[in-house]
C-alpha positions in Angstrom: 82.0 100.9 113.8 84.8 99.1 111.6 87.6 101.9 110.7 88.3 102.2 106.5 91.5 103.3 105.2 91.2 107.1 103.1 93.3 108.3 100.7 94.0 112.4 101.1 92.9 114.0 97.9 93.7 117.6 96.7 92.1 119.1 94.1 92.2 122.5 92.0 88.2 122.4 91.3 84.8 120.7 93.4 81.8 121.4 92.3 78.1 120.0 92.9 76.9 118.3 90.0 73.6 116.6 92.1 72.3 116.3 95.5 74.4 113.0 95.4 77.4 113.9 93.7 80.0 116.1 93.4 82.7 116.8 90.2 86.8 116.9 91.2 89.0 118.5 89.1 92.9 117.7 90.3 96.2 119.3 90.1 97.3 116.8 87.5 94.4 117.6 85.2 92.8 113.8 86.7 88.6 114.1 86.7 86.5 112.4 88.5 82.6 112.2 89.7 82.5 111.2 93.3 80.1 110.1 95.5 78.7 112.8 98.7 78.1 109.9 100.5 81.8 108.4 100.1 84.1 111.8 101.0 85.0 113.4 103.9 85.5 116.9 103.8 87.0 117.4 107.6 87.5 121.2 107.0 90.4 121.3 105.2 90.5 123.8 102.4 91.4 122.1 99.1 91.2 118.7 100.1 89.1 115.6 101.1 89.6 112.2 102.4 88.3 109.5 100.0 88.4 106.0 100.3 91.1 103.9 99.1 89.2 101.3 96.8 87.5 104.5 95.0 90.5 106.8 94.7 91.8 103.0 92.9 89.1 102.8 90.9 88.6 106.5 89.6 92.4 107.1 89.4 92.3 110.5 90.2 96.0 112.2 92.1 95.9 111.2 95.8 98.8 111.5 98.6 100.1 107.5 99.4 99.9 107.9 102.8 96.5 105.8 104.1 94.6 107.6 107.2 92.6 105.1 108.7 88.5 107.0 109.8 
């Protein structure tokens, strides 16, 4: 399996608007509708890891650094 760079993602609000989907909220008052299929959730608390070309094309608030899953 081909490793993809992720983008760390905090938000203030995640909610599920579908089976499919799911609604961010971030700190910076950014919104966006996200993919289930696309994040990972790896147990942290109020964050996810989503990847780089959808962070870009959403323009939520993500950290720079790339962590490569």
């Amino acid at each position: 399996m081909k490793k993809r760079p992720y983008y760390l993602v905090k938000y203030r609000e995640l909610r599920d608007i579908t089976d499919k989907a799911v609604a961010i909220k971030c700190f910076d008052g950014s919104e966006a509708v996200l993919p289930k299929s696309q994040i990972i959730e790896r147990g942290l608390d109020d964050a996810l890891y989503v990847p780089c070309w959808l962070v870009e094309k959403t323009g939520i608030q993500f950290a720079h650094k790339q962590h490569w899953m």
